[in-house]
C-alpha positions, 0 to 999 in steps of 0.5 A: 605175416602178422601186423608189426612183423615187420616192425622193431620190437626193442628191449632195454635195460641189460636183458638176458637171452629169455627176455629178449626172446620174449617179443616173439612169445608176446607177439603170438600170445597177443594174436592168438589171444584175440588182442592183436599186435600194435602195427608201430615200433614198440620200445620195453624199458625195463628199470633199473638200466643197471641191473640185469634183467634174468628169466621169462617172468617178464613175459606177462607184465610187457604184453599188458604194457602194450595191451595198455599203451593200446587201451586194451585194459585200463591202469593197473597201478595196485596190482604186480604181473609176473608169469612166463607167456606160450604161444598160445596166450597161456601162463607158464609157472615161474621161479621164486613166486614166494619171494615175489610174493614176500617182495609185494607185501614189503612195497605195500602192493595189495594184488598180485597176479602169477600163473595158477600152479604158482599161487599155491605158494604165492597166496602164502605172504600175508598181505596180498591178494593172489590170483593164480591165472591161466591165460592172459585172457584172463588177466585182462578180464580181471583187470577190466572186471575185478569184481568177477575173480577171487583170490587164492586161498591159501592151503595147508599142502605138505610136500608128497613124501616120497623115498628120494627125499627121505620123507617116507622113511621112518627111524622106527624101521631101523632094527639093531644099530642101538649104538648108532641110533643112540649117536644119531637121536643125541646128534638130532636134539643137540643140532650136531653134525655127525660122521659115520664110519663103517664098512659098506653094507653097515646102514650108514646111508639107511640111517642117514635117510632116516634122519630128517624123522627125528628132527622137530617139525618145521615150524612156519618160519622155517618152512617158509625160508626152505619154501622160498628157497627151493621156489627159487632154484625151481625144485618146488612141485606144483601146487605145493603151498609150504613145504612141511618136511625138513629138506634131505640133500645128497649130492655126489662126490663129484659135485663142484664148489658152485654145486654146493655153495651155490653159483652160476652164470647170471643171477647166482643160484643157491646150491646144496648147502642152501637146499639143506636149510633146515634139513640135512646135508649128506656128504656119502663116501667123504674121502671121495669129494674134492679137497677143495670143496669140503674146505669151502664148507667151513664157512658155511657151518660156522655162519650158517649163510652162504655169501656170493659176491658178484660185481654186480650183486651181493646175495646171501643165503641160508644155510643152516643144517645138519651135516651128515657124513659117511665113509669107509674105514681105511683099507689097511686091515681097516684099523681103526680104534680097534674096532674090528673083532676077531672071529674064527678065521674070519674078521668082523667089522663094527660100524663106527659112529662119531658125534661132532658138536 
């Protein structure tokens, strides 16, 4: 048994069940770091006692706050902690490091300290010295010896492209379809939603994963919006800085109202209409999605933001994209605006491509 086992570890300030989890992590990172454990009670106030306090973020912050409260490392009043803590003593990433980041620089602190497969991101505010650490002795030896560690540089990373986000798609590759090239390309300069209506196998998706190609490159701002908020909900990869390509989102018919909008228990999460900021929002197989579910869009595409109230807390996040939405003509002889063309004793269905301002 190790010194303090037995003692009380006590967490206030309405944590969830990751922080208070958190006292066996510190416990065993404090010990198999070499620092040990204090053999007394320890009592963690986290403020404001009115907020409620989400995540294991808050894992390196309270073991420097004892490391601290034993001497182990001196006052550290400039510098902002956050990471997830092993048993180990190494530093796992978090959620939302660049909007921590963007947080830090608001409140005027010049340091900050996040696990390294977040500093990527983090170094990307303005302002702050970013230190991407890996092991809480680390921490301590930066903060016992500043001089020894430099910051984070920041880097222009882009996002790997890849076939499932559409980033490595290329318009070019499209052969034929003039007409609904053409409605796609005027939809792409006026910023226009867009409905697709034709037959399976008529290139509806293979158009729609094409799109984000056309549209302009992001410029910094709002790569640094959809980067922030894709850090959030965790889908940021590791070691990316900013993402340069414009987001793709293709939820399934059966997604809920929190999937699209955005939701859940605890501090809300943004959902797809949120991660298609400043990309594009395709809706496959339109008919399929729930009724009550494409009625919450409309907000949505009006405002461009998405406002989730909640009794403790009021966020609002973007969302401004291009709406893309696919499906099939009616299966009653598929009449539609004549589009179909009569050939010898089979029929011919044309695709049908509609513009929406």
């Amino acid at each position: 048994m190790y010194p303090g086992a037995g003692r009380d570890f006590i967490t206030v300030g309405m944590p969830d069940t990751a922080v208070r989890e958190s006292r066996e992590r510190i416990k065993s990172a404090l010990l198999n770091s070499g620092f040990g454990y204090p053999n007394k009670s320890v009592t963690i106030n986290l403020a404001p006692a009115n907020v409620r306090k989400e995540g294991a973020g808050f894992d390196l912050p309270m073991a420097l706050a004892i490391l601290g409260a034993t001497g182990a490392v001196g006052a550290s009043e400039d510098y902002l902690f956050v990471g997830e803590l092993s048993l180990d003593g190494s530093i796992r990433p978090i959620r939302g490091a660049l909007s921590i980041a963007v947080a830090a620089q608001r409140q005027a602190l010049r340091n900050l300290i996040v696990p390294a497969d977040n500093a990527a991101e983090a170094c990307v505010a303005e302002g702050v010295r970013v230190f991407g650490l890996r092991h809480l002795a680390d921490v301590v030896k930066l903060l016992n010896q500043p001089d020894s560690f430099q910051p984070t540089v920041p880097s222009i990373s882009a996002e790997a492209p890849s076939k499932e986000n559409g980033a490595a798609l290329d318009f070019a590759d499209v052969r034929g379809q003039t007409t609904a090239k053409r409605a796609l390309e005027v939809a792409a300069a006026g910023n226009h939603n867009i409905i697709m209506i034709g037959p399976p196998g008529s290139g509806k998706t293979m158009l729609a994963k094409r799109f984000p190609g056309i549209l302009p490159p992001l410029t910094f701002e709002e790569a640094l919006q959809t980067t922030q908020i894709h850090s959030v909900a965790g889908l940021l990869p590791r070691g990316v800085g900013l993402l340069r390509q414009r987001p793709f989102r293709a939820p399934h018919h059966t997604i809920s109202d929190a999937g699209l909008l955005g939701g859940g228990s605890g501090v809300p999460r943004p959902g797809e209409v949120s991660l298609a900021h400043n990309g594009v929002l395709f809706l496959d197989e339109l008919p399929e999605f729930a009724r009550n579910v494409l009625e919450l869009l409309r907000q949505p595409l009006e405002d461009h933001s998405v406002t989730l109230a909640r009794s403790v807390m009021t966020l609002v996040f973007p969302a401004r994209s291009v709406l893309i939405s696919a499906l099939n003509p009616c299966p009653c002889r598929y009449q539609l605006n004549g589009s179909t063309t009569k050939t010898g004793p089979q029929t011919r269905y044309e695709a049908t491509f509609l513009v929406a301002a």
